[in-house]
DSSP file (Angstrom, degrees, kcal/mol; ACC not computed):
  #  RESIDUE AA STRUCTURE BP1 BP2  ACC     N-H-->O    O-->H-N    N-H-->O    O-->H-N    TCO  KAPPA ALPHA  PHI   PSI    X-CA   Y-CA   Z-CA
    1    1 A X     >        0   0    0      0, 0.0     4,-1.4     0, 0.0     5,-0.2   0.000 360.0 360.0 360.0 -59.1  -18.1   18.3  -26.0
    2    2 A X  H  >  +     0   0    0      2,-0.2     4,-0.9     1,-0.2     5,-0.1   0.915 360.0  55.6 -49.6 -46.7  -15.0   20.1  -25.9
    3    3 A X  H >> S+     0   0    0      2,-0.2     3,-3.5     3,-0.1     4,-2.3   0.975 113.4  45.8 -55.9 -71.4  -16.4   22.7  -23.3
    4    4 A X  H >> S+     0   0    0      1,-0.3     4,-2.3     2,-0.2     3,-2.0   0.747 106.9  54.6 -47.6 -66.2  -17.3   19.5  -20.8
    5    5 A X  H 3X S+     0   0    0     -4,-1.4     4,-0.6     1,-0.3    -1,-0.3   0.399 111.3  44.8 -76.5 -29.6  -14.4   17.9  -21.2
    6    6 A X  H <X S+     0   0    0     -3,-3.5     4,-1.8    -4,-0.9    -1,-0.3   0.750 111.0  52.3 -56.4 -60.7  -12.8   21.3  -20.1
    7    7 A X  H <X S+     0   0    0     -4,-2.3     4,-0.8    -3,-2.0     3,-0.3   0.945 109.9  52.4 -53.8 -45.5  -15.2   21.6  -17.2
    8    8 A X  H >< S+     0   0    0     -4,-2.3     3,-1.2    -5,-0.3    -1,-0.2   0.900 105.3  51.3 -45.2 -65.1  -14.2   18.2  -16.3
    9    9 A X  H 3< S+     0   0    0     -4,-0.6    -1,-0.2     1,-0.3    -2,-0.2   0.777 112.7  47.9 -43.9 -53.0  -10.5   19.0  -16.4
   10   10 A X  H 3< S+     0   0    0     -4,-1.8     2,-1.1    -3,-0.3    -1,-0.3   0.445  86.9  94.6 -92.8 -16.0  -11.1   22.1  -14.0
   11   11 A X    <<  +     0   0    0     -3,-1.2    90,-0.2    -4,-0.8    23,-0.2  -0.546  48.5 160.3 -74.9  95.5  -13.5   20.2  -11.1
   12   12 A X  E     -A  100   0A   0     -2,-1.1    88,-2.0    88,-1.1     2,-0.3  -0.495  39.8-129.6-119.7 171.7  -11.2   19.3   -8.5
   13   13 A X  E     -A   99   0A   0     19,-0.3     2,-0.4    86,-0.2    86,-0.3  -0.977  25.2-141.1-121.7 163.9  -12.3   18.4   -4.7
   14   14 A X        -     0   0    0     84,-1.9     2,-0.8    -2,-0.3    84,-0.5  -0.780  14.7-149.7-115.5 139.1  -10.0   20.5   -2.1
   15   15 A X        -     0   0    0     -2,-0.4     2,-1.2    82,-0.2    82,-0.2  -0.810   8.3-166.0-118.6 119.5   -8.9   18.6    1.3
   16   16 A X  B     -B   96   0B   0     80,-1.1    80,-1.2    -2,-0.8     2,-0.4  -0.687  12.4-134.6 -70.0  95.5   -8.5   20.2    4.0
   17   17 A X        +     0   0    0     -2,-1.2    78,-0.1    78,-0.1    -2,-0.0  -0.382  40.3 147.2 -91.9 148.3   -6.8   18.7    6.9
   18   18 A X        -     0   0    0     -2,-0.4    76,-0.4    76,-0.1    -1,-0.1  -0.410  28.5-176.2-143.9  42.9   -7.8   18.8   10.6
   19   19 A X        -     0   0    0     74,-0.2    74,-0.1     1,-0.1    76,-0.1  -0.300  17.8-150.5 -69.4 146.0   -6.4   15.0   11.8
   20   20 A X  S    S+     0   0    0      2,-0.0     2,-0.3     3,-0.0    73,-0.2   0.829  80.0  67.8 -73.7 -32.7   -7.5   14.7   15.3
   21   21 A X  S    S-     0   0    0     71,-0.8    73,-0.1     1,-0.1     3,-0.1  -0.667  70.6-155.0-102.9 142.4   -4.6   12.5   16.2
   22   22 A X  S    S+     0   0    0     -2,-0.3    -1,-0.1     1,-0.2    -3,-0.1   0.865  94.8  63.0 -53.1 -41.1   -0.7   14.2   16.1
   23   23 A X  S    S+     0   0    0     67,-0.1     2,-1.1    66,-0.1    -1,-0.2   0.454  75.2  98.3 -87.5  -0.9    0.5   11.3   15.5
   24   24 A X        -     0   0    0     68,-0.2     2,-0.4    65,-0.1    64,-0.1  -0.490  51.5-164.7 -71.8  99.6   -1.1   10.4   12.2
   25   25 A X        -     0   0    0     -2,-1.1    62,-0.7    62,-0.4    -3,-0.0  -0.502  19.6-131.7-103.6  80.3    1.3   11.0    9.4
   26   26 A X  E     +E   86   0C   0     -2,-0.4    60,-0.2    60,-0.2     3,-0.1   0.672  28.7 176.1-130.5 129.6   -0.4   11.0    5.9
   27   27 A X  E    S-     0   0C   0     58,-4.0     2,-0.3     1,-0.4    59,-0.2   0.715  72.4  -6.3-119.6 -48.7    1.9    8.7    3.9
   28   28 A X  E     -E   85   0C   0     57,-0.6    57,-2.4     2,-0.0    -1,-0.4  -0.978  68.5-171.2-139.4 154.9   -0.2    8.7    0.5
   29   29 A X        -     0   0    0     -2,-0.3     2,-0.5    55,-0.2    55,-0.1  -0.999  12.8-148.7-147.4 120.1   -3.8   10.5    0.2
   30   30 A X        -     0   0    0     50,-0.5    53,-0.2    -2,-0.4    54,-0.1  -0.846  18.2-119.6-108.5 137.5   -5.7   10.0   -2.7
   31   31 A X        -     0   0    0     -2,-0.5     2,-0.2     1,-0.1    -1,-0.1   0.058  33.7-109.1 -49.8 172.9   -8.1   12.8   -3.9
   32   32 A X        -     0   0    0     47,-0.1     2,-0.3    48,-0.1   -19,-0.3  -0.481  30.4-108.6-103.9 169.8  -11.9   12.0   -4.2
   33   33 A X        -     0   0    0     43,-0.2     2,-0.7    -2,-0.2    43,-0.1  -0.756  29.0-122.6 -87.9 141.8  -13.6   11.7   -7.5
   34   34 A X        -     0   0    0     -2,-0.3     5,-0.3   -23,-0.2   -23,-0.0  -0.766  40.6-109.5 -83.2  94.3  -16.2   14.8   -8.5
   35   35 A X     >  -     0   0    0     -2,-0.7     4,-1.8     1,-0.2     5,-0.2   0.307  11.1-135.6 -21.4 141.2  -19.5   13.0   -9.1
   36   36 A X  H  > S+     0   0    0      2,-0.3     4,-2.1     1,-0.2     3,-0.4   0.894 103.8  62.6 -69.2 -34.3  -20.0   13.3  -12.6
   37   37 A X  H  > S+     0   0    0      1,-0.4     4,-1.4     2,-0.2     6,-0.2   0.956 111.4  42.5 -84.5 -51.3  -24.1   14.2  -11.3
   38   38 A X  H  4>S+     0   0    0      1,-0.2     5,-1.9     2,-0.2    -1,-0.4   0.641 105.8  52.4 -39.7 -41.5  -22.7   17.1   -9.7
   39   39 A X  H ><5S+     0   0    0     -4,-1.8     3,-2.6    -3,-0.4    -2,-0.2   0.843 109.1  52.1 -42.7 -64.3  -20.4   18.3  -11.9
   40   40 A X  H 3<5S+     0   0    0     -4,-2.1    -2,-0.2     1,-0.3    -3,-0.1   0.848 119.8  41.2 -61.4 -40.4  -23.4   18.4  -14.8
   41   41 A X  T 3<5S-     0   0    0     -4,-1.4    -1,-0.3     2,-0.1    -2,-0.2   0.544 111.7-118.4-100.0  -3.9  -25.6   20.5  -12.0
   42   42 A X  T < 5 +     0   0    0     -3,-2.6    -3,-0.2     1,-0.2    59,-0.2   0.532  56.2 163.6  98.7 -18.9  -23.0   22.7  -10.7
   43   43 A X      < +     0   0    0     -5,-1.9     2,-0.3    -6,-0.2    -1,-0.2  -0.230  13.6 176.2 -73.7 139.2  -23.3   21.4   -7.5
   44   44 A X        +     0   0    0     56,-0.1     2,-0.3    -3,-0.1    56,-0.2  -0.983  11.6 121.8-149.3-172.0  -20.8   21.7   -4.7
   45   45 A X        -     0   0    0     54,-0.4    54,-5.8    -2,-0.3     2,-0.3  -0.758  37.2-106.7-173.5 176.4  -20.3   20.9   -1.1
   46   46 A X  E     -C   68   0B   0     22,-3.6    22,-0.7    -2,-0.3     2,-0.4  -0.914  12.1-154.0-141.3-174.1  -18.3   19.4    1.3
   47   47 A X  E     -C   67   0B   0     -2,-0.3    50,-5.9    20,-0.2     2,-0.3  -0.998   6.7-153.4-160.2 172.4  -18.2   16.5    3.5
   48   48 A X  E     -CD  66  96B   0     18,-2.7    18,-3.5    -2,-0.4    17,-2.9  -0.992  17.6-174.6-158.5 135.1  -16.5   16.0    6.5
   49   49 A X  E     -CD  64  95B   0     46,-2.3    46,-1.6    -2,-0.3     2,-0.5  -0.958  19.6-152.3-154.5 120.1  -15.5   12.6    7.8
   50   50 A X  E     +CD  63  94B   0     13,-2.4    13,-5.0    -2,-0.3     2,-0.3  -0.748  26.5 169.2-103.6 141.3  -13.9   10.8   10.8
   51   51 A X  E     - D   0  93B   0     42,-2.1    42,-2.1    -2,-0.5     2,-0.3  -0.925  23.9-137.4-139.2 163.2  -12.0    7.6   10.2
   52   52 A X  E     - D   0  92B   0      9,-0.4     9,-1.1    -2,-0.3     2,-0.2  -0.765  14.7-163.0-107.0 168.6   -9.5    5.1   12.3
   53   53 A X  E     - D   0  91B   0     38,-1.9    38,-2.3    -2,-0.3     6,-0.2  -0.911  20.1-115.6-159.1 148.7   -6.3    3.4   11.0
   54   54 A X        -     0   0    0      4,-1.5    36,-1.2    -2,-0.2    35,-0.5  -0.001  32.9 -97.7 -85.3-179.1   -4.6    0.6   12.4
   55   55 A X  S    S+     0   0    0      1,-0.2    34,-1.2    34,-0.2    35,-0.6   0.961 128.7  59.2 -61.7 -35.4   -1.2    0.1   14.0
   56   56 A X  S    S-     0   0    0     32,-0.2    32,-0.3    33,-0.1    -1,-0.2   0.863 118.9-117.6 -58.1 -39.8   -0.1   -1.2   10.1
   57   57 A X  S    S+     0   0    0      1,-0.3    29,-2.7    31,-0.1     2,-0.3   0.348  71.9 132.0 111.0  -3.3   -1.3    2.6    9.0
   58   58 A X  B     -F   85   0C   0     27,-0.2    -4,-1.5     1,-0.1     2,-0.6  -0.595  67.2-104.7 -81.9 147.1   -4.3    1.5    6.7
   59   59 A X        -     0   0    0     25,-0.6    -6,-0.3    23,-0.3     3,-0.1  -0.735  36.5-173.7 -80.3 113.0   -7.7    3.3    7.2
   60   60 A X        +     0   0    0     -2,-0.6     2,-0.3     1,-0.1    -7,-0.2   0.777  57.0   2.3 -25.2 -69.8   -9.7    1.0    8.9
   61   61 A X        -     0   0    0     -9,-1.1     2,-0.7     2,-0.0    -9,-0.4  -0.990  56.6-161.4-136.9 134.4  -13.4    2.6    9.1
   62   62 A X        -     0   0    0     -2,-0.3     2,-0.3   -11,-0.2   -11,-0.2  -0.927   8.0-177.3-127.1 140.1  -14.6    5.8    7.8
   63   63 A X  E     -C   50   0B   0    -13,-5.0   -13,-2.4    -2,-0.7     2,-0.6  -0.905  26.9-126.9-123.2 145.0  -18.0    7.7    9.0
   64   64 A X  E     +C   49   0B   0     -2,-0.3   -15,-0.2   -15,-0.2     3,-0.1  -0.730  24.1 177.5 -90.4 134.5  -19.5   10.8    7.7
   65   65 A X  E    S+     0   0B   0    -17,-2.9     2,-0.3     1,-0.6   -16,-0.2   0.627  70.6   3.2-105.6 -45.0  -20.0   13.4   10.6
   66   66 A X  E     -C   48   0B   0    -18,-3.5   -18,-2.7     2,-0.0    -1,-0.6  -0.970  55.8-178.2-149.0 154.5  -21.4   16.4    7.9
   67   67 A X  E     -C   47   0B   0     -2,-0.3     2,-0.4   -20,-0.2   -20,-0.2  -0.708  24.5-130.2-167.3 136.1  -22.2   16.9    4.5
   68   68 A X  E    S+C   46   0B   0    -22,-0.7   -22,-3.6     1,-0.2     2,-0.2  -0.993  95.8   5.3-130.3  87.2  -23.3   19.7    2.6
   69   69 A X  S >> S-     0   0    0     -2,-0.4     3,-0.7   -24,-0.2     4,-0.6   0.779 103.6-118.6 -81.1 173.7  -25.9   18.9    0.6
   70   70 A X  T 34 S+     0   0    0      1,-0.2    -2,-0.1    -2,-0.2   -23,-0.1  -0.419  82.7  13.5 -68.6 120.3  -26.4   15.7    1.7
   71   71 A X  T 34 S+     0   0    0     -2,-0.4    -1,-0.2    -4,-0.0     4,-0.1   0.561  99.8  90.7  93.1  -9.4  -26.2   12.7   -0.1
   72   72 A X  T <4 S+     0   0    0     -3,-0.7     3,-0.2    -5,-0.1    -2,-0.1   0.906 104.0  12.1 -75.7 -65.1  -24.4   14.3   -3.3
   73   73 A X  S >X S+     0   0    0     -4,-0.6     4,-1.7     1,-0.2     3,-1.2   0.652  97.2  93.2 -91.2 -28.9  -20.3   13.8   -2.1
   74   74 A X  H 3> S+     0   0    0      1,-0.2     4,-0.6     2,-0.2     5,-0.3   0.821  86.3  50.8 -36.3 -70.7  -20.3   11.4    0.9
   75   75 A X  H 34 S+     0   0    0      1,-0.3     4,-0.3    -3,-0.2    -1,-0.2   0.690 117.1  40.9 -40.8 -43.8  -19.8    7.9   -1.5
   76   76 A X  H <> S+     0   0    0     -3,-1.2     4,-1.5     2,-0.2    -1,-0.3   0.679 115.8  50.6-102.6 -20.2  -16.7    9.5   -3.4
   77   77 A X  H >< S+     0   0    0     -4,-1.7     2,-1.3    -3,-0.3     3,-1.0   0.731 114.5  46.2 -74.2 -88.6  -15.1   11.3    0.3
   78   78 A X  T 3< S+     0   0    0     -4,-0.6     4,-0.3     1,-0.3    -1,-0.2   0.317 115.9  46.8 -40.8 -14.5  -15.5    7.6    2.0
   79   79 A X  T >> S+     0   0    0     -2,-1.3     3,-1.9    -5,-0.3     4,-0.8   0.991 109.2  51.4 -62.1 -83.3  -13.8    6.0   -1.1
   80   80 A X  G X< S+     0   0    0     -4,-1.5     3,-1.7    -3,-1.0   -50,-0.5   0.866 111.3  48.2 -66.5 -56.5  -11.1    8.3   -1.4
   81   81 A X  G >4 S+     0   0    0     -4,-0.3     3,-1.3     1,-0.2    -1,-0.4   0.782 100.3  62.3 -81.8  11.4  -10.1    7.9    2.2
   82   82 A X  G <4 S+     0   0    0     -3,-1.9   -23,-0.3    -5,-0.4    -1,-0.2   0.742  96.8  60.6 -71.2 -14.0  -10.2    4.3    2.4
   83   83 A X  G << S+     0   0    0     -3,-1.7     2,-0.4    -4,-0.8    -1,-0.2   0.508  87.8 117.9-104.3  15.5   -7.6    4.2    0.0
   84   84 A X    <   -     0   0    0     -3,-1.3   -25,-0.6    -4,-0.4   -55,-0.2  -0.783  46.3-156.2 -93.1 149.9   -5.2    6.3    2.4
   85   85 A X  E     +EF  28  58C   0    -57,-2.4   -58,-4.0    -2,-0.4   -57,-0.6  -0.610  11.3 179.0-144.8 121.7   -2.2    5.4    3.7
   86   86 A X  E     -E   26   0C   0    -29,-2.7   -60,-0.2   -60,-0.2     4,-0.2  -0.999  43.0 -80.6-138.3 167.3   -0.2    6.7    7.2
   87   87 A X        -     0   0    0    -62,-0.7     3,-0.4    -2,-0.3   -62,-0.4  -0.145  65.1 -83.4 -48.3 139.8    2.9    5.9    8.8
   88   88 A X  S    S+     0   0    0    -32,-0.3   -32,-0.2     1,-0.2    -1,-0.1  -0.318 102.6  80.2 -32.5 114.0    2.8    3.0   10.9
   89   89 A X  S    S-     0   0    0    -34,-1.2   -34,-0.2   -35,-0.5    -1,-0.2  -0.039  77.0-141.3 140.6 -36.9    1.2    3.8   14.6
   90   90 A X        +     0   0    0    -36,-1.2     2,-0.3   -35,-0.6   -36,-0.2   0.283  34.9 147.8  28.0-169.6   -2.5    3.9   13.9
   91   91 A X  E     - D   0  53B   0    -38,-2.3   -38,-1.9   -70,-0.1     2,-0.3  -0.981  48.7 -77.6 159.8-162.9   -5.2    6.6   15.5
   92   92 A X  E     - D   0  52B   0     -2,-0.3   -71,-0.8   -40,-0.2     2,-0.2  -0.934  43.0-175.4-135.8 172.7   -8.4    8.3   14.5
   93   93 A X  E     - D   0  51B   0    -42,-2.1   -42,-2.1    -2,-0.3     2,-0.4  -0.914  11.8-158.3-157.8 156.0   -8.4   11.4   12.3
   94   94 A X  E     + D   0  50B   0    -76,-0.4     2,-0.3   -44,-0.2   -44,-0.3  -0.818  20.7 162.8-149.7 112.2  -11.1   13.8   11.0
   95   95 A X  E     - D   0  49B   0    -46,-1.6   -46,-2.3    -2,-0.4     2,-0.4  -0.927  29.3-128.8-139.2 150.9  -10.8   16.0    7.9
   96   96 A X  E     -BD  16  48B   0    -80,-1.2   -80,-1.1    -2,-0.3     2,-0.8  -0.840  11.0-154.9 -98.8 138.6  -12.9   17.7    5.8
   97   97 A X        -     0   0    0    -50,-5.9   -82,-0.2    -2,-0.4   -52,-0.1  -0.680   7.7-162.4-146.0 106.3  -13.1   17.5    2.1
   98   98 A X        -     0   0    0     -2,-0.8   -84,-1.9   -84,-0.5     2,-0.5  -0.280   2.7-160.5 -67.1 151.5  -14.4   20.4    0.2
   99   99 A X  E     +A   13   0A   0    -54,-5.8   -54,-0.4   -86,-0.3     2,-0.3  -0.990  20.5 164.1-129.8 147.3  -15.5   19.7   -3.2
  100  100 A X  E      A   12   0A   0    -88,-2.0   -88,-1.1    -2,-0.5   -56,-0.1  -0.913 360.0 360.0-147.0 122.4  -15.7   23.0   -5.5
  101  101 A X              0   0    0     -2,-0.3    -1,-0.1   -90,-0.2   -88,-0.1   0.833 360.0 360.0 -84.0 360.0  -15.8   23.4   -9.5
């Protein structure tokens, strides 16, 4: 128990940013969650995801471009950037978001 609970502590996902647009300026960016099913199996990946945000600065839409493997990380990247935030302006953006134990 104590070991998971450890493992848990230490699984982080990494982001990497590559925004497409200049003008996008990340005002808060919340990390993804590490599926739990992943975690338990070792697994890790990335994904890599292009999104708009409006003139307000909220992320509008987000689409998965890649992910590596497929179908593991995708659910917890598009989560975690809908709930990011950028200075007022909007654009489109593309980042990648390694997840690694």
């Amino acid at each position: 128990m104590l070991r998971s609970l450890f493992v848990a502590a230490l699984a982080v996902a990494f982001v990497t940013p590559a925004f497409a647009s200049p003008d996008l300026k990340p005002l808060k960016r919340v990390e993804p969650d590490y599926p739990v099913e992943a975690m338990r199996a070792g697994t890790e990946g990335f994904v890599e995801v292009e999104f708009s945000v409006d003139a307000a600065g909220k992320v509008e839409s987000v689409s998965v471009v890649n992910a590596q493997p497929a179908r593991v990380f995708e659910r917890s990247a598009v989560a975690a950037v809908k709930k990011w935030s950028f200075a007022p302006g909007g654009g489109r953006g593309k980042v990648r978001l390694d997840f690694a134990l």
